[in-house]
N, C-alpha and C positions, 0 to 999 in steps of 0.2 A: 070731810073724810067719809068715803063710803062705809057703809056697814060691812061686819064680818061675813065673807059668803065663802065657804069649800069651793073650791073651782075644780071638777075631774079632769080640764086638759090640761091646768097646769101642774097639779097633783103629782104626774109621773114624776118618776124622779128625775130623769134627763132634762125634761121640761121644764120644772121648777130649776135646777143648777140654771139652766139656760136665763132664767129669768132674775133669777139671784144675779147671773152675774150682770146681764144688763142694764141693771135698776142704776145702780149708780153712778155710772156712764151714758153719757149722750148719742153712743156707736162702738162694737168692737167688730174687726175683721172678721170673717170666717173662718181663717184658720189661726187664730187667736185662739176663738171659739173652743175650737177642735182639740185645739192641744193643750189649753186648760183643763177640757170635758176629759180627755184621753180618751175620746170616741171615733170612728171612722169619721171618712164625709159621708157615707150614705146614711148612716144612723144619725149625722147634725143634721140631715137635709129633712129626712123625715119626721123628725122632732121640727123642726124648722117648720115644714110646711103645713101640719096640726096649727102651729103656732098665727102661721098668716093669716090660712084658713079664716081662723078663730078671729081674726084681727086685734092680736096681739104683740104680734112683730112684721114691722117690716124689714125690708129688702131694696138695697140698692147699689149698684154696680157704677166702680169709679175705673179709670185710666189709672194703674200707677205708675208713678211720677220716677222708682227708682228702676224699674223694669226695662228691659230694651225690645221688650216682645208687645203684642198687642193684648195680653191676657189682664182682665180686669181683677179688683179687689170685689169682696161681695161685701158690703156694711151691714151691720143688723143694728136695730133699735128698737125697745120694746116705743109700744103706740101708747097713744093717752088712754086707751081702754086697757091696755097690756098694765101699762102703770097702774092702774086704777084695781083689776081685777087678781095683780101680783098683792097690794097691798091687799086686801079684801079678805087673799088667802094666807096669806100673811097670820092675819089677826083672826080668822078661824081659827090654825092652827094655833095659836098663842090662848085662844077661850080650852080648846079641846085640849090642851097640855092643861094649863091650871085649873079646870074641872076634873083632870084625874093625878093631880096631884098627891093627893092624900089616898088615893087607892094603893092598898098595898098588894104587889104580886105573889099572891099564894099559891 
């Protein structure tokens, strides 16, 4: 299990949901995605493509099978560093919550 590491790409918030929702699934559509997040496409695509980037998720386009058009599905999946660096951040935030547990806001 990697160490606890803050990660600033996945941090954002759109980012992180993105990654939350990936983790426990093997692939969700794009516009699964989308209308889970309640985000545009352009706002998934651009969280999306930080994401690549970063080689945290990939990206891959299928035929679908109920469609009568030639328009494909997009699949997303976070990567084994996505996995890796989701959990990492994960457990940052879980140190930084129970180190200021006992802080009282005054």
């Amino acid at each position: 299990m990697p160490e606890a590491r803050f990660d600033e790409t996945i941090h954002a918030p759109v980012r992180l949901r993105i990654c939350g929702l990936l983790h426990p699934v093997d692939q969700l559509d794009f516009a699964v995605l989308r209308d889970t997040l309640e985000v545009s496409d352009a706002t998934l695509s651009k969280h999306l493509r930080t994401l690549v980037t970063a080689g945290y998720v990939a990206s891959k386009k299928s035929a679908s099978e109920g469609r009568g058009d030639a328009r494909k599905i997009t699949w997303l999946s976070l990567t084994r560093a996505g996995r890796s660096a989701f959990g990492a951040h994960v457990r940052a935030l879980q140190e930084i919550a129970g180190s200021s547990a006992g802080v009282s806001g005054s």
